[in-house]
N, C-alpha and C positions, 0 to 999 in steps of 0.2 A: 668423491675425492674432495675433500675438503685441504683448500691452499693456503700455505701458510708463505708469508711472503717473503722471512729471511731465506726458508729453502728454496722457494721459488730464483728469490737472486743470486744462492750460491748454485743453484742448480744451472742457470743462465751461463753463468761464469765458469765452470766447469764445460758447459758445450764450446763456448765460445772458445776456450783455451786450449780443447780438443781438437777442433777444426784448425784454429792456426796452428797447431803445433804440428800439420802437412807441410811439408816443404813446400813453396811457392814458386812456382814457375814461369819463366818472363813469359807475356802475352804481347801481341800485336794489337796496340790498342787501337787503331786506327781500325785494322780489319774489324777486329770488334764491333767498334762504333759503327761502323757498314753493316753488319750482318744483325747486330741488335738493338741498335739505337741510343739515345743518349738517354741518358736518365738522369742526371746531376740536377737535374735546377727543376722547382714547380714553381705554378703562381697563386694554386687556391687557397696558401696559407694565410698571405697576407695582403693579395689583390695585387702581386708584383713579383717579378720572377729572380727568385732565390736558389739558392744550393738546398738542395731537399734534404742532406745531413743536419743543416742549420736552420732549418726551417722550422717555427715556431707550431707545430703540429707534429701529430702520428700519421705520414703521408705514405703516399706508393705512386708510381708513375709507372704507364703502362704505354709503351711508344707502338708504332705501325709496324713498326721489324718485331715487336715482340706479339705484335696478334698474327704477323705472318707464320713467325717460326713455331707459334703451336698452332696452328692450322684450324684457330678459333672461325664457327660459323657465326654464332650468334653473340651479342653483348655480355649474354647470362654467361657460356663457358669464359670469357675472359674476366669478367669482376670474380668469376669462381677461384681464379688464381691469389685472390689479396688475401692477408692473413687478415684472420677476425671479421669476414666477409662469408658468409655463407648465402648462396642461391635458392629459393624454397620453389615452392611454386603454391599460389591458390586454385581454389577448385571452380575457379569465376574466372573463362577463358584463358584458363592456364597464365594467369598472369605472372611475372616472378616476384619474391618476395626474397628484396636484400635483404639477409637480418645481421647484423653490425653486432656483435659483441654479445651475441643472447636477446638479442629486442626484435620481437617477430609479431605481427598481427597481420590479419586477411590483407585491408587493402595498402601495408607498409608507407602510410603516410608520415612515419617518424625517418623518413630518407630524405633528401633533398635533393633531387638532379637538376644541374644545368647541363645546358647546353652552350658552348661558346659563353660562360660566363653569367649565364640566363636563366631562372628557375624557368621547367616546364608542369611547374604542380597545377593541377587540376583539382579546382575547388570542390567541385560536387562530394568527390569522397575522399581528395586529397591524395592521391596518387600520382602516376604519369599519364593515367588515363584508364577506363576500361577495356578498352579495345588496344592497348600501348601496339603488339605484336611485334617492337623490338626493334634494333635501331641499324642499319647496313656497317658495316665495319670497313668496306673497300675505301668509304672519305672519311673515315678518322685517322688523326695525327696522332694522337694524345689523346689517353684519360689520366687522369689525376684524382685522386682516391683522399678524402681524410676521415680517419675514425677517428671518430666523438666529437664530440657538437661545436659547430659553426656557426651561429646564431648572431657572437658577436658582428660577425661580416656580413654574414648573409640572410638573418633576420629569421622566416618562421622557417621548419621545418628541418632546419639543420640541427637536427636533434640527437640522433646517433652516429649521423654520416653524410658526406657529403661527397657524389658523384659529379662531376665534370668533364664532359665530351667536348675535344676541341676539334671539330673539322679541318680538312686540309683548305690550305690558301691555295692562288695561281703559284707561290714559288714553292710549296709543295709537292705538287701535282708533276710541273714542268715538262709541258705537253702534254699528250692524249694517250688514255687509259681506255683500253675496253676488256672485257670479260664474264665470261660466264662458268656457271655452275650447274653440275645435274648430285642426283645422287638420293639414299634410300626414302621414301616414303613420298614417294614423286615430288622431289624437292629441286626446284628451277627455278633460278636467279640470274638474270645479265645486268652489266652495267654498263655504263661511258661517262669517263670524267675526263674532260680538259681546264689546262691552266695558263694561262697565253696572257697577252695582253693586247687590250683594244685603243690603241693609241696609247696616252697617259693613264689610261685604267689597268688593274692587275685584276683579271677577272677568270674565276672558277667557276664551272658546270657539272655538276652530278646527278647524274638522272639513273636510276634502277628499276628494274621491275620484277617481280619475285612470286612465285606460289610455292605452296609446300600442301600435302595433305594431313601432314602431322603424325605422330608416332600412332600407333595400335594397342595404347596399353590398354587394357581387360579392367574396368571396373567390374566389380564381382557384386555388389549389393549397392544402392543408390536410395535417396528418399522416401521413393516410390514402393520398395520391397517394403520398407514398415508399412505402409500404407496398405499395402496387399495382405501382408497379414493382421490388420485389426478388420478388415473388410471380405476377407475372405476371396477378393480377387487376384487376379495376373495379369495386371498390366504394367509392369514394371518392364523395362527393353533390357535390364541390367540379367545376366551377366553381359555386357559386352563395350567396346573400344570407347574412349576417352574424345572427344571432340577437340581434336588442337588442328586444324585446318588455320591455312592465312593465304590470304592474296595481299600483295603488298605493291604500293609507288609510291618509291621517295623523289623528290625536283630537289635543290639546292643550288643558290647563287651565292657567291661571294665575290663581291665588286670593290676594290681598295681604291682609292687617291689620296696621297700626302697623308693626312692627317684623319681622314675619314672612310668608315668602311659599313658598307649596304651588305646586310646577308637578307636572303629570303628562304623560306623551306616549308616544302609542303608534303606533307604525308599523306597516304590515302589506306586504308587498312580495312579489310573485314576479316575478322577472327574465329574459329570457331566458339562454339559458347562453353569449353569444355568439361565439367560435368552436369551442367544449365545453370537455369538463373536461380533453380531452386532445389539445386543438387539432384533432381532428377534425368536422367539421360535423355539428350534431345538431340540425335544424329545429325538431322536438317539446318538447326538454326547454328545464324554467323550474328554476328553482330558488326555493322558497317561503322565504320568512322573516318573524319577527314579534322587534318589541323594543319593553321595557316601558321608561319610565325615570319614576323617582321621586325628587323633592328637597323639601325641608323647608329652607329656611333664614331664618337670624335675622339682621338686620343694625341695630345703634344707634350712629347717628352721635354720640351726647350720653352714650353711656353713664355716664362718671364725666370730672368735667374735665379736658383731653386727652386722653381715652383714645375710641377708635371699635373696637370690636367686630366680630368677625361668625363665625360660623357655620354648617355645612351637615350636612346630613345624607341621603345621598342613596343607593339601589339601582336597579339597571338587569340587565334581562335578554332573551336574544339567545336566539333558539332558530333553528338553518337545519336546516329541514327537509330530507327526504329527498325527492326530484323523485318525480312520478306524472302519467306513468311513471316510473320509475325512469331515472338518468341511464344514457345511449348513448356510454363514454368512442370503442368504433368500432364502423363500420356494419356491417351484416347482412354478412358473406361476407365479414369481415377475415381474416385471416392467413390464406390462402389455402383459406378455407371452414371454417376448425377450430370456428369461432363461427359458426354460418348465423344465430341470432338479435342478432349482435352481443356485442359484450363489452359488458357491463354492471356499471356499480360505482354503488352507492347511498348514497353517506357523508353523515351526518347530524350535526353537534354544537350541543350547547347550553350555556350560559355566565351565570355572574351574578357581578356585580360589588356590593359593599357597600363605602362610605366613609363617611369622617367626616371631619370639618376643624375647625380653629379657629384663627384670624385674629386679631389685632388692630392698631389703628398708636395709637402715642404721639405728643402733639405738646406736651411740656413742656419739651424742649428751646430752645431760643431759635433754635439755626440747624441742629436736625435733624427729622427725622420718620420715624419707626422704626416699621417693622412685621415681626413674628415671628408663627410660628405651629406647627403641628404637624396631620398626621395620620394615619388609618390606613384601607390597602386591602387587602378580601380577594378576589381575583378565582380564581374555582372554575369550570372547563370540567367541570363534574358529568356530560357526557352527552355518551359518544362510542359512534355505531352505524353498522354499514355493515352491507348486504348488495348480493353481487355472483355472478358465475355464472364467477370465475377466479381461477386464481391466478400467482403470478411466484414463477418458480425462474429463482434468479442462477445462472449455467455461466459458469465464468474461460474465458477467453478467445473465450468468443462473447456472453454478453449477458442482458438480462432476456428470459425465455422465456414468454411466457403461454402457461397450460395450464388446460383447460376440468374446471368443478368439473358435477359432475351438477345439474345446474338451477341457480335464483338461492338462494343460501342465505343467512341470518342467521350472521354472525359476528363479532357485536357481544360481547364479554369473553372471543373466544378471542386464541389468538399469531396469527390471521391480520388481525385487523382492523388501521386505520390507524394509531391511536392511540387509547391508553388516557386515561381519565378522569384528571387534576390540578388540583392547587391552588398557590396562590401568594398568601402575605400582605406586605405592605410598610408601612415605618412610617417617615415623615418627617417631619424639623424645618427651617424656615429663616426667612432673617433678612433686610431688607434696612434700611440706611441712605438716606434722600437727606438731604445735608450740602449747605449752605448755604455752602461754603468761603470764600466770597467774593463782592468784589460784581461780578456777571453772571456769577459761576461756580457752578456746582453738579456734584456729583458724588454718583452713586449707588452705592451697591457692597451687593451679595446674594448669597449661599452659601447651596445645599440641601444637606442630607444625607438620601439614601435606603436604605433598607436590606432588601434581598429576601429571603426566605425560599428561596431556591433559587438565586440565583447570588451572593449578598452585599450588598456597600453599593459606592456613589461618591457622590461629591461633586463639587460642581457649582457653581464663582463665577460671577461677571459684576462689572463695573466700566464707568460711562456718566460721561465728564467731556462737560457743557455747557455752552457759552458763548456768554452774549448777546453777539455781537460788534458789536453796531451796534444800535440800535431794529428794523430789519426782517432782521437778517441772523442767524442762529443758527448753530451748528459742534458737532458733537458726534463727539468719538472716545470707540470702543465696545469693549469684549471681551468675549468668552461661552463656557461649554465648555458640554456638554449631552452627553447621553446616549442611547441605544435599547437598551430591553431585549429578549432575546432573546426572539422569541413560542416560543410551545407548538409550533409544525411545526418550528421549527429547534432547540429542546430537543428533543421528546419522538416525531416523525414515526417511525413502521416500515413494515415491509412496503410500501414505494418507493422502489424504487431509485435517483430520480429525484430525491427528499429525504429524505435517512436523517439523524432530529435527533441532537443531541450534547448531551447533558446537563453538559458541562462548558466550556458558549460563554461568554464574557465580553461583559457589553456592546458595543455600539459605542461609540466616542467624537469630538468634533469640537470642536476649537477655530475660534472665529472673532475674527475683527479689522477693522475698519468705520470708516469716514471720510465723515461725512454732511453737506450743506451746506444748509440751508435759507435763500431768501433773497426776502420777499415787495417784488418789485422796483417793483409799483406795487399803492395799494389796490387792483383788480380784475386782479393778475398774481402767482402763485405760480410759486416754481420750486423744486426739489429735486434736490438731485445725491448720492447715495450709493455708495462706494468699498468694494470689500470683498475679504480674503480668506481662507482655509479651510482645513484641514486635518484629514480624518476617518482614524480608525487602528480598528486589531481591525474590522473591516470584517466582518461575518454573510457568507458564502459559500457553495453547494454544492459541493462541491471536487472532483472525478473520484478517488478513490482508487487504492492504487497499481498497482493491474491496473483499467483506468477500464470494463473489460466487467461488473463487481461493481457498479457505481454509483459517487455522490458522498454525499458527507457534509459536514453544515454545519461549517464554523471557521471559526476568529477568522483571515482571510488578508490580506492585503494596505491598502493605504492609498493616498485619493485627493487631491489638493488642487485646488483650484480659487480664479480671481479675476474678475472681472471690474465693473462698473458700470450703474448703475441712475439714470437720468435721468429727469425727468416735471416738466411743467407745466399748468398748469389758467390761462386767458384768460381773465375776463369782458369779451369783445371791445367788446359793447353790454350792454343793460338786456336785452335778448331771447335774445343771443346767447353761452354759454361751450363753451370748445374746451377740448380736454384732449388731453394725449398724452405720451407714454412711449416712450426705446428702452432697450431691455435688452442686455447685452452682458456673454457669462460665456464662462470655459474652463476645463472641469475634467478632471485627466491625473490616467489610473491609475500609479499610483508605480509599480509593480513592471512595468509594461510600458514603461511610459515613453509610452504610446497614449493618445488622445482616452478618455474615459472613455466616449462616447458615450450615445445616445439624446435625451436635450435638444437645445433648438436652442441656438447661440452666439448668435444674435441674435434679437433682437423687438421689433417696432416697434407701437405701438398708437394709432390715433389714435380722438377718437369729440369727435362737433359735436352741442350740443342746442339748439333755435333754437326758441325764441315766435316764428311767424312772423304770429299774428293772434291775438288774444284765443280764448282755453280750445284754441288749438289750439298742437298741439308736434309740430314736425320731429326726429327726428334717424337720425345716420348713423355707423354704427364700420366701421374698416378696421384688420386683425391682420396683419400680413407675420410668418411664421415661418420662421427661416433658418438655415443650413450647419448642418445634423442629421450626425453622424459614427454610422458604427455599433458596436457595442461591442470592444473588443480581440478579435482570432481573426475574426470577422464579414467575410468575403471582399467581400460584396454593396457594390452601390456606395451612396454617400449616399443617404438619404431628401430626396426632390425638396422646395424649397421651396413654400409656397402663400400666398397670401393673398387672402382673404375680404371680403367687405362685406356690411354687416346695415343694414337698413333698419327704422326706423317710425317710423308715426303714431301719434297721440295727440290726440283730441276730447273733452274733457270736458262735461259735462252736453247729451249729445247731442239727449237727449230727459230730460225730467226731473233726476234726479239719474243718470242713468245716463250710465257715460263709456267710451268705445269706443278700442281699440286693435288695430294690424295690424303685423306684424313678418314681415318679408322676412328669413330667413337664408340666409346665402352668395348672393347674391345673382345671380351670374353662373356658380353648380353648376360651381365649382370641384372636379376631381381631387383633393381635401386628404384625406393619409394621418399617421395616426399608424404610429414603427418598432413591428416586432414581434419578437421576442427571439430571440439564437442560439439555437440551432443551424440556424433558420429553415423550423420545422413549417407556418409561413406565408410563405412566403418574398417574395410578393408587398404585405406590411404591411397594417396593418388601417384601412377607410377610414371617413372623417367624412363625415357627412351630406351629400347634395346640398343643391341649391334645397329649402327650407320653406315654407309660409305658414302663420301662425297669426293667429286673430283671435278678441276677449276682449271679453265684455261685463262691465261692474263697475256694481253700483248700491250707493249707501248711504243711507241713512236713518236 
């Protein structure tokens, strides 16, 4: 489908005129606002909380009433609901892969998530972590969503997207929460959150503890299967189940006074490894990890006449442990018996990150509001350790050669381990204006400057003209450039053939360009139309070198573009009744093949209905069509098959007491739904999503 963009906007315009031309029918907006939350105002746009119609971005807000009423378990099914948002998953402990607009790679370091305001990128590979296993939803208030790049604000990694989890406060919470969860694939979760106050402190507690054994999907052929057939053995465990296992414990304080607020959080995580470390099937092995995170910060809206302040001060620290047993990259009698206990590699790193900020906005202007700031990060991979029982000797023209070392040994600070221990300081300034140009015009324009201690600086605008064009109708044309720094495996990786880093990578980079229409066509009918499109250069690569039997090495190669459209509306049909739904529609072409850039789907369709159907009780039902999946340039295999899902629940409040009961039906009809799995195809049959689920959740408060 090639999009052409005048049809594209009279096609918009035609839906949108469709829809309002239903009669509108008065709503309770108050009950509303009780049963699904308020959505009106974000703050990721511009580091301060705005009306999200006016807001100098392509945003979504996603409130605690709206993860209740679709009866989301995990983070992945609620980001699944944003338009131009699709959920992947990798084949490296089933991690998820947000892909924003068509931009999809294994470890999705072109995302940026904060937390409470706070990236938690993890330098090693630039991720959330290898072990993430996903984040409790009972203490989130709020996510806030922005497609396409944030760099001006938020510096590296806001590159296609930018996620923000804002946990609940003590006047959230208000009082004590406990609950628990059972349900398919021995999945068990309790919780306890209170929100009280300790004298003049306003102080939150959220502690969880959770296992799951993970779904059963059936890998059919793994790594190991080619390897049996150029060797004539069977040692391959494939056909069989997917390793998504997780033990989880989340802590969380949040501690307020006046003008200063202490949060601490501590996760503890082992995951399964889910199709190994080296796409071969390893039932046994989890992979353990623990991360600290600490902030301090100061915020005075009154500080001195127009002036508004703020401050942070924050450390965080990631330790992923080494598996026990030890990870099984292949099974017992690989390479044609050279290994009868399996090849085994045990790689371990640990990481801390320290920052500082400082913020402020001026409002002494008459028709501006300026905010500038500055700060400084030091992020130190202090702790890199492997032991394994082999090694790789590269031979030109036939390949990596694994050769067995006398048992499993420690080779943590020789030439043979993965990667050595680094550091990396960064130090940036930036600025933005929103100018008052005129009247129902505003325009915002902001420039970061960052600067690395290891690959340099860039600089990074953005520019939002918007116009009230009518009492209910708003317009905003957008631009953004943003960045991705190169992580530590594509710098500093050795001894792998597979990813040999380059210390002299240059960022990524990506401009974008956006045409958004906001138009609330009746009090109880919103509609949103957003137009966009892309262009990413120095692209991070593993690149086959020039005899490709030696391996590949990261560079800066090639460059992608992509366009497509992001549609969505929300119905409050009746007082009981709102509808909501979205179709997504993108194409992004590798420039130098002139090919589908593949893995993303071109289309997505999302609908989801929450219905009071009888006082304290609530229906609702979501349906995901995900479509025409291409596979990546070179990828012979045909398309990845479409699917689509239906999720079911209920929702009984104070069933008995204050206790309020809920049941959630996922995939409902145990749909076949596959995420692609990467060239050169060690999995060649894709890695699958969940069947049928049940889960069902008691919650009491007092």
């Amino acid at each position: 489908m090639k999009l052409n963009w005048s049809s594209c906007v009279l096609c918009g315009a035609a839906l949108l005129s469709a829809i309002g031309s239903v009669k509108a029918q008065q709503s309770d907006e108050e009950e509303l606002a009780l049963s699904y939350g308020d959505k009106a105002s974000v703050s990721i746009a511009t580091g301060s909380q705005q009306s999200l119609s006016r807001a100098p971005a392509v945003a979504s807000v996603i409130t605690a009433q709206d993860i209740q009423a679709m009866g989301a378990i995990d983070l992945n099914q609620v980001l699944e609901s944003v338009p131009g948002l699709h959920v992947s998953m990798s084949s490296l402990t089933s991690s998820p892969i947000f892909s924003f607009r068509g931009i999809s790679t294994i470890y999705n370091p072109q995302v940026l998530m904060l937390v409470n305001g706070l990236p938690i990128t993890n330098v090693f590979v630039g991720n959330r972590s290898l072990a993430w296993g996903g984040m409790p939803l009972e203490n989130v208030a709020r996510i806030e969503v922005i497609r396409g790049p944030g760099s001006a604000l938020y510096g590296a990694d806001a590159f296609s997207g930018v996620i923000n989890v804002i946990t609940k406060t003590a006047k959230e919470i208000k009082g004590t929460e406990f609950g628990s969860r059972i349900g398919s694939f021995k999945t068990r979760d309790a919780w306890l959150q209170h929100g009280g106050n300790l004298g003049p402190v306003e102080a939150a507690l959220f502690l969880r503890v959770g296992h799951t054994d993970g779904h059963d999907g059936i890998i059919r052929q793994d790594a190991q299967s080619a390897l049996d057939r150029i060797f004539g053995t069977r040692a391959s465990l494939a056909p069989g189940p997917i390793n998504a296992s997780r033990n989880a414990l989340d802590v969380r304080t949040d501690l307020s006074l006046d003008a200063w607020r202490f949060r601490l959080g501590y996760q503890k995580r082992e995951v399964g490894i889910g199709t190994g470390l080296a796409e071969s099937l390893a039932p046994e092995d989890k992979m353990p990890e623990s991360r600290l995170y600490l902030d301090l910060n100061y915020q005075n809206n009154n500080w001195m006449p127009n002036w508004d302040i703020s401050g942070v001060l924050g450390f965080y620290d990631i330790k992923e442990k080494a598996g026990n047993p030890p990870f099984t990259l292949f099974p017992r009698g690989a390479f044609g018996g050279v290994f009868p206990n399996g090849v085994i590699g045990n790689p371990a790193h640990s990481e801390r990150h320290a920052h500082m900020s400082f913020s402020a906005f001026y409002t002494g202007f008459e028709k501006h509001r300026i905010r500038a700031g500055a700060g400084l990060r030091a992020e130190d991979l202090y702790s890199a350790t492997e032991t394994k029982n082999y090694n790789i000797v590269t031979v030109p023209g036939v390949g990596p050669v694994f050769t067995p070392l006398p048992g499993l040994i420690d080779v943590t600070g020789t030439p043979l381990v993965y990667m050595q221990p680094h550091k990396r300081n960064l130090a940036y300034v930036f600025a933005q204006d929103e100018w008052s140009l005129a009247k129902d015009w505003t325009l915002t324009a902001g420039v970061r400057h960052d600067r690395y201690s290891d690959f340099g600086s860039t600089t990074n605008p953005r520019l939002a003209l918007v116009w009230d064009a009518a009492y209910n109708v708003v317009v905003k044309a957008l631009h953004g450039r943003a960045f991705r720094a190169p992580s530590f495996t594509e710098l500093y990786s050795i001894n792998n053939p597979v990813t040999i880093g380059n210390p002299r990578l240059r960022p990524e980079t990506i401009a974008t360009n956006e045409l958004a229409l906001s138009w609330q066509a009746a009090s109880n009918l919103q509609t949103n139309l957003s137009l966009f499109n892309y262009r990413m250069r120095e692209i991070i690569r593993f690149v086959p070198n020039a005899d490709p039997t030696t391996g590949s090495t990261a560079q800066n190669s090639g460059s992608q573009s992509g366009h497509g459209f992001e549609f969505e509306s929300t119905w409050d049909a009746t007082r009981t009744l709102r509808l909501t739904g979205s179709w997504s529609y993108q194409r992004s072409t590798d420039d130098v093949s002139g090919q589908d850039a593949g893995l993303a789907p071109h289309k997505r369709v999302f609908v989801r209905a929450d219905w009071r159907f009888a006082p304290l009780w609530q229906f609702g039902t979501t349906v995901n069509h995900v479509a025409d999946r291409k596979r990546q340039p070179g990828d012979p295999r045909p398309p990845i098959a479409d699917y689509t899902t239906v999720d079911l629940t209920l929702k009984r409040e104070k069933i008995a007491g204050n206790w309020d009961f809920r049941a959630t039906v996922l995939n409902l009809f145990n749909r076949d739904a596959r995420e692609p799995s990467l060239a050169p195809g060690n999995i060649p049959f894709d890695l699958p999503l969940p069947g049928r689920a049940l889960y069902v959740q008691l919650q009491h408060t007092f």
